[in-house]
C-alpha positions as CSV (number, residue, x, y, z in Angstrom):
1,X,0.0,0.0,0.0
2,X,2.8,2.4,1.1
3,X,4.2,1.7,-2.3
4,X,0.8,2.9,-4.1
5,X,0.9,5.9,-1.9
6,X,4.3,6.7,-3.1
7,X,3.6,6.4,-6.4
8,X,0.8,8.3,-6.3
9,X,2.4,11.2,-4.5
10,X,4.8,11.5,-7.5
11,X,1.9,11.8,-9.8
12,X,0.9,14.3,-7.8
13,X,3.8,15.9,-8.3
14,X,4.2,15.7,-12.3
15,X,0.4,17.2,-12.0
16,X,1.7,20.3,-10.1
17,X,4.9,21.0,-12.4
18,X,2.2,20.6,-15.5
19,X,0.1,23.1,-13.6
20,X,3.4,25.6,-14.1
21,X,4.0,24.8,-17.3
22,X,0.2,25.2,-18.1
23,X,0.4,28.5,-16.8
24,X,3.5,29.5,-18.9
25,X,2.0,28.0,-22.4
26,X,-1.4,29.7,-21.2
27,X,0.3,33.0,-20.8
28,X,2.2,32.9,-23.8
29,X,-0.9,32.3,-25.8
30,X,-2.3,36.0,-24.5
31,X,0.8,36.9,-24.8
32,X,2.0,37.2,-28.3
33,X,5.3,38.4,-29.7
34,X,5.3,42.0,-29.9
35,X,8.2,43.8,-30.4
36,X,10.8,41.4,-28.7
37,X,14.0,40.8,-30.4
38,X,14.6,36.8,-31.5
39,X,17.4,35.0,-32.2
40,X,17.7,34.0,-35.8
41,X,19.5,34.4,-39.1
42,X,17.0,35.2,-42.2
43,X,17.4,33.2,-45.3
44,X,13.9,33.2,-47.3
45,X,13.0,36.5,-49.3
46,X,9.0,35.6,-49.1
47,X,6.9,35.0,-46.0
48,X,6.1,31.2,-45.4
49,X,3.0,31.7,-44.1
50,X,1.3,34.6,-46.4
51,X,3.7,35.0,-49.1
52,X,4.9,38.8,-48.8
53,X,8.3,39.9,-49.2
54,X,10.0,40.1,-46.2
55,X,12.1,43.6,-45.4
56,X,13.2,42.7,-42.2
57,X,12.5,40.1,-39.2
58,X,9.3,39.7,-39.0
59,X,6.6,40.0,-42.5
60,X,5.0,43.3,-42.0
61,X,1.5,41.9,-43.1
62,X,1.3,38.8,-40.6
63,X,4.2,38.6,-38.2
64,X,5.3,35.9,-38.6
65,X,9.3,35.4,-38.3
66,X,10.9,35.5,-41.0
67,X,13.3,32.6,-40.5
68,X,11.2,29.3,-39.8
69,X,13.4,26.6,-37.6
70,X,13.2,23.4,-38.3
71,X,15.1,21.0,-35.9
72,X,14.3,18.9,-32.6
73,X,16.8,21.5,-30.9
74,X,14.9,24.4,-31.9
75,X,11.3,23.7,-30.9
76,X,12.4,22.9,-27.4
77,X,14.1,26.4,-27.5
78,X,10.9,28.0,-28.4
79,X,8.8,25.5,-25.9
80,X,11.6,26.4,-23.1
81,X,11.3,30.7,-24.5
82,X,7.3,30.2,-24.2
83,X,7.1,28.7,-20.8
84,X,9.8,30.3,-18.9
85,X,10.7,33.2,-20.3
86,X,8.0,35.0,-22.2
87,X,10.6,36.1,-24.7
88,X,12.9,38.5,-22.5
89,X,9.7,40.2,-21.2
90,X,9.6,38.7,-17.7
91,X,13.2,39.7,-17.0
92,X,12.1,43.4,-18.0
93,X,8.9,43.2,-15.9
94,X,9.6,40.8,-12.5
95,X,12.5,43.5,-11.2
96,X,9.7,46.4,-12.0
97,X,6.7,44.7,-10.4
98,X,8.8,43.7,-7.2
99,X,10.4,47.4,-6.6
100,X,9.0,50.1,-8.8
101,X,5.1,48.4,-9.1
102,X,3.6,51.9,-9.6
103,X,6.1,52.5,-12.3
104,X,5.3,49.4,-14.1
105,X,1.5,50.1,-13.7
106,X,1.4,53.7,-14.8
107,X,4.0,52.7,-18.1
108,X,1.7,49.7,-19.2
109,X,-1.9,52.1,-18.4
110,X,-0.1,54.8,-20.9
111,X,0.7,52.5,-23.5
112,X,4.4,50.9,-24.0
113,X,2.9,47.1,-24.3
114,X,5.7,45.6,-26.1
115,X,8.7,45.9,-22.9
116,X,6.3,44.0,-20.2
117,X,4.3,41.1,-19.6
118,X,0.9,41.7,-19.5
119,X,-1.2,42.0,-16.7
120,X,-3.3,39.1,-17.6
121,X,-0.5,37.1,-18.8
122,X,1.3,37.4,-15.7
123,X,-1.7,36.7,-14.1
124,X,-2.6,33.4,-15.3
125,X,0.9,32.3,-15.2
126,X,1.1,33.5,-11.1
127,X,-2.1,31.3,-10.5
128,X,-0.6,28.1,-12.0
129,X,2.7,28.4,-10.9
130,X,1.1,29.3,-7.2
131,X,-0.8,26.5,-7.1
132,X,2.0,24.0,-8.4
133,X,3.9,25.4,-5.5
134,X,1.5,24.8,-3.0
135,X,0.6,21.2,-4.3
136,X,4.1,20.1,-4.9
137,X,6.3,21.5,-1.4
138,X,3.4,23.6,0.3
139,X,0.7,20.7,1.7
140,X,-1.6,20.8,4.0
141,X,-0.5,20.1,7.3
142,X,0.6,17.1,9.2
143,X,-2.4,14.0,9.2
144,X,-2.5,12.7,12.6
145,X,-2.1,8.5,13.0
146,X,-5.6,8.3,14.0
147,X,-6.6,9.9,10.9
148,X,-4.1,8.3,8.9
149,X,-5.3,4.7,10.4
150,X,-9.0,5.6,9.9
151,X,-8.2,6.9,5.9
152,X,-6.3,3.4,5.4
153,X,-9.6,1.5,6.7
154,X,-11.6,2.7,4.7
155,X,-9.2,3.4,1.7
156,X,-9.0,-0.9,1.8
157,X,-12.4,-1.0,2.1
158,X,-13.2,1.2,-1.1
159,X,-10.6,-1.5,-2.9
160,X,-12.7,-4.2,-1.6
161,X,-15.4,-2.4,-2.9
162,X,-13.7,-1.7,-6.9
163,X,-13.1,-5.2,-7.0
164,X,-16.3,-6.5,-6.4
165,X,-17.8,-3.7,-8.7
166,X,-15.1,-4.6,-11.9
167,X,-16.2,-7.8,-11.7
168,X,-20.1,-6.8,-12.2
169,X,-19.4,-4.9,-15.2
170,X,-17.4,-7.6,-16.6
171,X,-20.5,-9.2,-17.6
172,X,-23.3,-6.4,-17.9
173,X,-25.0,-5.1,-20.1
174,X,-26.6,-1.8,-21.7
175,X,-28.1,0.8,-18.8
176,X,-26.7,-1.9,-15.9
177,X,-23.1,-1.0,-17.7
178,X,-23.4,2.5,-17.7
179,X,-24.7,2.3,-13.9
180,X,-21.8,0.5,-12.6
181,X,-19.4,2.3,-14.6
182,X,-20.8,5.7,-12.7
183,X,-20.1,3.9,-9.4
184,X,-16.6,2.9,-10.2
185,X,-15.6,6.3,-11.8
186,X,-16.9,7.8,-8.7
187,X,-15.0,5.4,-6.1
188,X,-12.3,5.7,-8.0
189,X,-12.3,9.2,-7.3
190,X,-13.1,9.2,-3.9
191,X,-10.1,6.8,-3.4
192,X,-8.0,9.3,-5.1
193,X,-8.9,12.0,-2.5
194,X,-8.8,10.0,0.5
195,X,-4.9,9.0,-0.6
196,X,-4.3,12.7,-0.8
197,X,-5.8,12.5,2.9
198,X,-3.2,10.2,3.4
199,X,-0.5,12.0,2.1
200,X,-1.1,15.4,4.0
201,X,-2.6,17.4,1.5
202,X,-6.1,17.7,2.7
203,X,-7.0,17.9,6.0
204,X,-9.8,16.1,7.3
205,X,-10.9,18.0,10.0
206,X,-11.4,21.1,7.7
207,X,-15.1,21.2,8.1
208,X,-15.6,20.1,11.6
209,X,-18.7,22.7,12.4
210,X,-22.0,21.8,14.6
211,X,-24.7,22.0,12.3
212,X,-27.4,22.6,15.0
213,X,-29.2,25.6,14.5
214,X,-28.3,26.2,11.3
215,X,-30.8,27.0,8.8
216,X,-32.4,23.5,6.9
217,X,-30.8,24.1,3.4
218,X,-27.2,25.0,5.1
219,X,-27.4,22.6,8.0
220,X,-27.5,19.2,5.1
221,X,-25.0,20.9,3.7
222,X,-22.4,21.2,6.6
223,X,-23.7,17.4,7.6
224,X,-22.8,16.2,3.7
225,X,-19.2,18.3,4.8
226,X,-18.9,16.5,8.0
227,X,-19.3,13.2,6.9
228,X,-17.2,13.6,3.6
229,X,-14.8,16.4,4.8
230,X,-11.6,15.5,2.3
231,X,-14.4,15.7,-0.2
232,X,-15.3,19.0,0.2
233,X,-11.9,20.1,1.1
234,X,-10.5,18.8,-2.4
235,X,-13.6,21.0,-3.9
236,X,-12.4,23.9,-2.2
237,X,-8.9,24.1,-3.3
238,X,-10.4,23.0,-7.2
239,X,-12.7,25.9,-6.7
240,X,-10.3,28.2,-5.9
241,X,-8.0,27.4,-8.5
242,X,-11.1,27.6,-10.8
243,X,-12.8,30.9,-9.6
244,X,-9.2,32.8,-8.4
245,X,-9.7,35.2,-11.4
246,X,-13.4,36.7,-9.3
247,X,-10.5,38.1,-7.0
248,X,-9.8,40.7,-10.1
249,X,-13.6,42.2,-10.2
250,X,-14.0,41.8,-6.3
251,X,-11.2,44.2,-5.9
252,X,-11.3,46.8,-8.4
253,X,-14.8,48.1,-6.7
254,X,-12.9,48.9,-3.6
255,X,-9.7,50.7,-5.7
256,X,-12.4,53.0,-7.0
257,X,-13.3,54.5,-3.6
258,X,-10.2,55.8,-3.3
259,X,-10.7,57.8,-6.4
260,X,-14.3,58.4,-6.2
261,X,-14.7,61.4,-7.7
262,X,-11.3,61.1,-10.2
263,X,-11.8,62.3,-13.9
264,X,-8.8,61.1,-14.7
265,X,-7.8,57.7,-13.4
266,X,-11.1,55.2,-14.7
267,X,-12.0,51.5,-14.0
268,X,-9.6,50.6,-16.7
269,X,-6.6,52.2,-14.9
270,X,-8.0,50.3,-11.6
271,X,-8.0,46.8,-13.1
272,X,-4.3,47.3,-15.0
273,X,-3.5,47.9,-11.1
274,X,-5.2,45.3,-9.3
275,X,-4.0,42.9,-11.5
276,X,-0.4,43.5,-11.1
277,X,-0.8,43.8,-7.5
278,X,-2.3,40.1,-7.5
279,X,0.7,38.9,-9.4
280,X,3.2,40.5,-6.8
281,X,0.9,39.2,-4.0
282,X,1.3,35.2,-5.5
283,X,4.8,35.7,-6.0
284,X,4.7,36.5,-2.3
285,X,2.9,33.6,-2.0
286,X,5.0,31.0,-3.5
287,X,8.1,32.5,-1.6
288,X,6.8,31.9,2.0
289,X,5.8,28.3,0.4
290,X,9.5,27.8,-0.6
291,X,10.5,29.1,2.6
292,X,8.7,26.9,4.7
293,X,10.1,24.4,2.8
294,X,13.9,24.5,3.6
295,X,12.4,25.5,7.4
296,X,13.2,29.0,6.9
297,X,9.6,29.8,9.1
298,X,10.4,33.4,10.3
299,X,11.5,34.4,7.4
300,X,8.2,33.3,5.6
301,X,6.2,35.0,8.5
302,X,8.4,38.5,8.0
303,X,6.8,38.5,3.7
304,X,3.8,39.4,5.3
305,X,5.2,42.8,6.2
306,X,5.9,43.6,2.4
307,X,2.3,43.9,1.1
308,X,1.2,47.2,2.7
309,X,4.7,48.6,1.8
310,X,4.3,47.3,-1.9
311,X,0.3,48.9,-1.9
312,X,2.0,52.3,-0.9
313,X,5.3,52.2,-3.7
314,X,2.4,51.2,-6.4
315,X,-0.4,53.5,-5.7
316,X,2.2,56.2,-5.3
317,X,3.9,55.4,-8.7
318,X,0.4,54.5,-10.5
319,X,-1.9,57.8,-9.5
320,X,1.2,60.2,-9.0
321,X,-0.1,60.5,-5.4
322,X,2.1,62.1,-2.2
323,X,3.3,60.3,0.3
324,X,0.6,61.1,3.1
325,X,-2.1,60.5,-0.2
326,X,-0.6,57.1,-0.8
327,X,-0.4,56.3,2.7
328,X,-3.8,57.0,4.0
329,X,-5.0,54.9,1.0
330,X,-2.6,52.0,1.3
331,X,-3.8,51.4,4.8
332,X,-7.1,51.5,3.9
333,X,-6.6,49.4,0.5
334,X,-4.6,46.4,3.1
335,X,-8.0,46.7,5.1
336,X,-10.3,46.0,1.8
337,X,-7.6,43.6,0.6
338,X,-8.7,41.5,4.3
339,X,-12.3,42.4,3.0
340,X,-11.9,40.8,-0.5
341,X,-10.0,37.5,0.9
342,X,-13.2,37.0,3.5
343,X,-15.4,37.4,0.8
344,X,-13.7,35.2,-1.4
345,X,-13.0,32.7,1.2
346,X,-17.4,32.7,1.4
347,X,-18.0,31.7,-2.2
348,X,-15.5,29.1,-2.1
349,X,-17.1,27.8,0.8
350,X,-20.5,28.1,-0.3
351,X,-19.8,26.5,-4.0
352,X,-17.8,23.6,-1.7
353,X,-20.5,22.9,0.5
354,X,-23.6,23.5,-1.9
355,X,-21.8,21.1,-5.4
């Protein structure tokens, strides 16, 4: 059995360091070439892919490169350029976004696109590499050997239970077929979670709430938690990988209040903002992960000094604010940031509970 665990915890692992490179391809694809110098020597006089005559590079009508490579060697250069790198752009952006965030912000709102990664780029590549982070070295917290010897129970019991239902459907039959084969996908997938239970990635006691008093609808709900809590636990960290963009739109609301009455800074402005504030925030993020992992705990608990400090260097830079201006609004922007988390936190709970 230990072996099976084993294996399955380096499957886990290949999942999260496909969740990075998911992330990478994904923000390459909104991401395009634009303006980013690329290695490579021109020998055709006509486009490849439209047929105009190249003056340069890149074909003026289509973009496309004007060299085409075609070797083993090169398309792993390109995969490699795509994933990590974004072509140049994320060493150009990172050092901007991590010291002079306001700078970044206000240089991307006014229009020079082609030096930095974009907002939503960045984005989507933070949320997958965050998550990989947190699946692959971050966990959940220590299982305790009473919950580790109940999980093994009743993982050999759900065995038990495959066996006997693989060797039903060996013989049946039209809608009997399709019945069992619901009931094995879904053991199969309940076996997968409680192994993650086993492994230290969810914790079982996640939902341990008294139901009484609750209100009908909500109290079945936290029952259908309590007696499936890995369950709803795996749902929840799904959900927020699913949903984490919501954190965009649930912010920007609370960014406009500081400007209320601005004619000059609009929603737009406000979301370029929010966004690259996210991205800085997950970086944060995955550093106190990496931290923890190597035991370096203090120094994971000091990152959470950085984000007001951060709010105040990028509001400053963004809206060409004072110091006491970006102040004032920086502490009230790391109260709404608490505000946005809570309500966050909510849906994810409500979706988990109510699926």
């Amino acid at each position: 059995m230990s072996r099976q665990w084993g294996f399955d915890g380096m499957v886990g692992e290949f999942e999260a360091i496909g969740d990075a490179v998911t992330g990478g391809i994904i923000g390459r694809a909104v991401e395009p070439r634009a303006g980013e110098a690329v290695d490579g020597h021109t020998h055709e006089t006509e486009c490849l892919n439209c047929g105009t005559k190249l003056a340069g590079d890149f074909c003026h009508a289509c973009g496309q490169h004007a060299h085409v490579h075609r070797t083993l060697t090169a398309f792993f250069h390109d995969f490699l350029h795509g994933v990590l790198h974004f072509e140049g752009k994320i060493w150009r952006t990172l050092p901007l976004l991590a010291w002079k965030p306001g700078d970044l912000t206000r240089r991307y709102i006014d229009g020079q696109r082609a030096s930095f990664i974009s907002p939503v780029a960045l984005f989507l590549f933070c949320v997958f590499l965050m998550f990989a982070a947190v699946s692959l070295i971050g966990g959940m917290g220590d299982v305790s050997a009473a919950a580790k010897q109940d999980v093994a129970q009743e993982l050999n019991k759900d065995r038990a239970k495959l066996v006997v239902l693989e060797q039903q459907r060996a013989g049946a039959t039209g809608p009997l077929a399709t019945k069992l084969d619901d009931k094995i996908g879904e053991l199969k997938g309940e076996i997968k979670i409680k192994q993650a239970v086993q492994r230290g990635e969810i914790d079982p006691s996640a939902f341990d709430v008294d139901p009484s008093g609750l209100a009908p609808g909500l109290s079945d709900a936290v029952a259908k938690a309590r007696s499936n809590p890995e369950l709803v636990a795996y749902k929840l960290k799904t959900n927020a990988y699913k949903f984490s963009w919501l954190i965009i739109p649930l912010s920007v609301p609370f960014v406009w209040l500081l400007f209320p009455f601005s004619r000059r800074f609009r929603v737009y402005d406000h979301t370029i903002f929010v966004t690259y504030s996210l991205c800085f925030m997950m970086l944060l993020v995955i550093a106190g992960v990496a931290f923890q992992a190597i035991g370096a705990s203090s120094i994971a608990g000091l990152l959470w000094l950085i984000p007001p400090f951060h709010m105040y260097r990028q509001l400053r830079g963004t809206y060409g604010l004072s110091g006491w201006g970006a102040g004032w609004r920086a502490a009230l922007l790391t109260m709404f940031a608490m505000i946005v988390i809570s309500l966050f936190a909510a849906l994810l709970v409500g979706v988990g509970m109510f699926e």
